[in-house]
Short mmCIF file of the C-alpha atoms (twelve columns), coordinates in Angstrom:
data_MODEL
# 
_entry.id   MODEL 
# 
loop_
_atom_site.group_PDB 
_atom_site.id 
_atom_site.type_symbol 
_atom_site.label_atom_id 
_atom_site.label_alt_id 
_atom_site.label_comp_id 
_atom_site.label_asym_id 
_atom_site.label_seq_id 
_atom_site.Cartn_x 
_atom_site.Cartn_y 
_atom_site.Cartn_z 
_atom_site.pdbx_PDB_model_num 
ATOM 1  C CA . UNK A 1  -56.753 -40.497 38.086  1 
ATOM 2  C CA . UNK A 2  -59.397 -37.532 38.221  1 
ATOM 3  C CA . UNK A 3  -56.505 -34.232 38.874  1 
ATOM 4  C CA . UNK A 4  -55.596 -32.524 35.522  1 
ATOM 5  C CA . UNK A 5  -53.727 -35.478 33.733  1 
ATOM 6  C CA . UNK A 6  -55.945 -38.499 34.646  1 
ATOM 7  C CA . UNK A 7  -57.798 -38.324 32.105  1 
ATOM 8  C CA . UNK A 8  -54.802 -37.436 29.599  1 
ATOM 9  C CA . UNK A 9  -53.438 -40.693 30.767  1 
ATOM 10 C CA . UNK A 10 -56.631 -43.083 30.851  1 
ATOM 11 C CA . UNK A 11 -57.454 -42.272 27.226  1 
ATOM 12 C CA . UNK A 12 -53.937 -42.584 26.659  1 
ATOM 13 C CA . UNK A 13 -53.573 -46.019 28.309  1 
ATOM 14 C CA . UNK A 14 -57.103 -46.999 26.648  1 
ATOM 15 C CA . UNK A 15 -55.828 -46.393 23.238  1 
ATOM 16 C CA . UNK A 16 -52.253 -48.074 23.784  1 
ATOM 17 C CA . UNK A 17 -54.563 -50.847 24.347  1 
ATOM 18 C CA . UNK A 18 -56.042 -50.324 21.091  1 
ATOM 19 C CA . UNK A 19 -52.803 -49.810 19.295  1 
ATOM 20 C CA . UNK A 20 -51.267 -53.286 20.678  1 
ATOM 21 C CA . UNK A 21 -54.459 -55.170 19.321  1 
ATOM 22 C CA . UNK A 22 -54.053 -53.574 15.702  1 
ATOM 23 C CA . UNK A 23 -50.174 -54.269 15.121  1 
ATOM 24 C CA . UNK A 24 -51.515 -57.936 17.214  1 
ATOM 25 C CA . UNK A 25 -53.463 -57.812 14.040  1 
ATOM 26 C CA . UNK A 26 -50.048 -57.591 12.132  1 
ATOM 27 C CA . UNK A 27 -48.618 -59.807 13.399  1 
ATOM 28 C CA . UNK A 28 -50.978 -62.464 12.498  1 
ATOM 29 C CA . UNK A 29 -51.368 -61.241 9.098   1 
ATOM 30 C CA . UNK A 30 -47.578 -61.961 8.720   1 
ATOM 31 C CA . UNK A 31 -47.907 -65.652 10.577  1 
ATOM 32 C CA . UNK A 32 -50.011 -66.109 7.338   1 
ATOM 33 C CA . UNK A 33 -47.397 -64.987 5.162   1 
ATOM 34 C CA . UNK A 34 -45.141 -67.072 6.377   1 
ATOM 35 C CA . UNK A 35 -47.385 -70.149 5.748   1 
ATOM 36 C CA . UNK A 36 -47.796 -68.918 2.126   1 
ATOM 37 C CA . UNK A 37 -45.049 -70.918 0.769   1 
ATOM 38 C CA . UNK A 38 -45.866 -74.387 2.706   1 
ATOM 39 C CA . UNK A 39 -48.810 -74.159 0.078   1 
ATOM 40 C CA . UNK A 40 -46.737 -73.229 -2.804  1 
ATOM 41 C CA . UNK A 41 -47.452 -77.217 -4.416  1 
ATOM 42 C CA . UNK A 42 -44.295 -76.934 -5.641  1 
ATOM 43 C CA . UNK A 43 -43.514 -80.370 -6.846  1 
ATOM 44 C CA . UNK A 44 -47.132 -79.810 -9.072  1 
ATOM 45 C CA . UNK A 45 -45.730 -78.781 -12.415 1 
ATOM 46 C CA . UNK A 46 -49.166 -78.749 -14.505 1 
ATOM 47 C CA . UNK A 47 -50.915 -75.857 -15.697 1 
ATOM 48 C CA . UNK A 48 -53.258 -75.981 -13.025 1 
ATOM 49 C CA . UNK A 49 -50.502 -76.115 -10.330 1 
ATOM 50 C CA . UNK A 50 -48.922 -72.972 -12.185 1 
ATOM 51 C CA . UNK A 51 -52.290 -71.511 -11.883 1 
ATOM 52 C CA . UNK A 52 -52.889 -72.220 -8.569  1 
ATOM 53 C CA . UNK A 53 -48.963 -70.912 -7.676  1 
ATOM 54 C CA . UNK A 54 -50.005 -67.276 -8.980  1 
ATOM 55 C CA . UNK A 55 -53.464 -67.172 -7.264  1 
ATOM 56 C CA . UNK A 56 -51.655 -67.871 -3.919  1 
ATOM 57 C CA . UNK A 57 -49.018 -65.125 -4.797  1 
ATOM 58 C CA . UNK A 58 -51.594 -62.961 -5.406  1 
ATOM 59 C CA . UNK A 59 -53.570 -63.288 -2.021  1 
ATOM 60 C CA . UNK A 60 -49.722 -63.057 -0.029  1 
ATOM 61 C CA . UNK A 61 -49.463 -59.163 -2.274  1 
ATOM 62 C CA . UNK A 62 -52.581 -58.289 -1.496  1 
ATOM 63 C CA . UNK A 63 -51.734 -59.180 2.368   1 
ATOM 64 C CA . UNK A 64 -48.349 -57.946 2.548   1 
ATOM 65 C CA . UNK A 65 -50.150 -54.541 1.424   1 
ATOM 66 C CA . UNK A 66 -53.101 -55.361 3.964   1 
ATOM 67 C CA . UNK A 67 -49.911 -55.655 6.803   1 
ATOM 68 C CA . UNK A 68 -48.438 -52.464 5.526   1 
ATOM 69 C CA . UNK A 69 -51.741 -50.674 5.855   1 
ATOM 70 C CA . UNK A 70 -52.203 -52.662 9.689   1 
ATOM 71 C CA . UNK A 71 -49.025 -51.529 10.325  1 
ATOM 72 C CA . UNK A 72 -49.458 -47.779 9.799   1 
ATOM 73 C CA . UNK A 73 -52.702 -47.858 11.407  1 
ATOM 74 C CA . UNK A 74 -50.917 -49.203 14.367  1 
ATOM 75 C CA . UNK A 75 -48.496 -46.298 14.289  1 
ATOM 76 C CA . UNK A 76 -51.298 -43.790 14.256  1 
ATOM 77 C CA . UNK A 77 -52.727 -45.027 16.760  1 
ATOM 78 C CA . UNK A 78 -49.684 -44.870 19.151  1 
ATOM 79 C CA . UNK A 79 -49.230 -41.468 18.324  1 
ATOM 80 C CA . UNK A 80 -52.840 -40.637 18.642  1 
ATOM 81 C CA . UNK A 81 -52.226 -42.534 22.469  1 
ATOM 82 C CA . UNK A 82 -49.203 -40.059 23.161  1 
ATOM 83 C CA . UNK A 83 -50.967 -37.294 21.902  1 
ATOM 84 C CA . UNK A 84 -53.960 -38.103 24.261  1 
ATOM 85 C CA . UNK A 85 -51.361 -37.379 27.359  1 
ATOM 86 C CA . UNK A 86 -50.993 -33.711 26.435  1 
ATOM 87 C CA . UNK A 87 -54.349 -32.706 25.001  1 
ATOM 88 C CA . UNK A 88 -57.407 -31.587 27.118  1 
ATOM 89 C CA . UNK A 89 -59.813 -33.035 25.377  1 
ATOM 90 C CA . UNK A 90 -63.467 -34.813 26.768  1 
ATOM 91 C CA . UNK A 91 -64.090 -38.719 27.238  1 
ATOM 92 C CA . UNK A 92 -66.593 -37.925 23.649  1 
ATOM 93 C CA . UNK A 93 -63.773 -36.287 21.858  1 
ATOM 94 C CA . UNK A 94 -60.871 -38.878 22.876  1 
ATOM 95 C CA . UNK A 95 -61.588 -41.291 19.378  1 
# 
């Protein structure tokens, strides 16, 4: 992979590889959402069960957010990895 686009196509296959871990990352982050409501307590109607119901809906915004942000990261990477295919650029300038 040394003749003019080897090295176009090693950074770009390097950071596919990076771009699958990060929406992996995403993925996981929704696995957690889903769990969310099998620790909802439900059937605990006290003030402390109400209490406890908004603190986990809380944490699932803040990480439905957290996915969004995974999520976009993911697609910038991806298009940093396609970009990597036509550029010219060094192994020190690839990231």
């Amino acid at each position: 992979m040394d003749d003019i686009w080897g090295g176009g196509l090693r950074a770009s296959l390097e950071v596919q590889r990076v771009a699958r871990k990060v929406e992996q990352c995403a993925g996981m982050v929704d696995e957690i959402l889903d769990r969310f409501h099998d620790i909802q307590m439900v059937d605990w109607q006290s003030a402390a069960g109400r209490a406890y119901r908004d603190a986990v809906s809380l944490q699932a915004v803040a990480a439905r957010r957290a996915v969004e942000r995974i999520r976009e990261a993911a697609a910038a990477v991806a298009a940093h990895a396609n970009a990597a295919l036509t550029s010219d650029c060094s192994p020190g300038d690839r990231f």
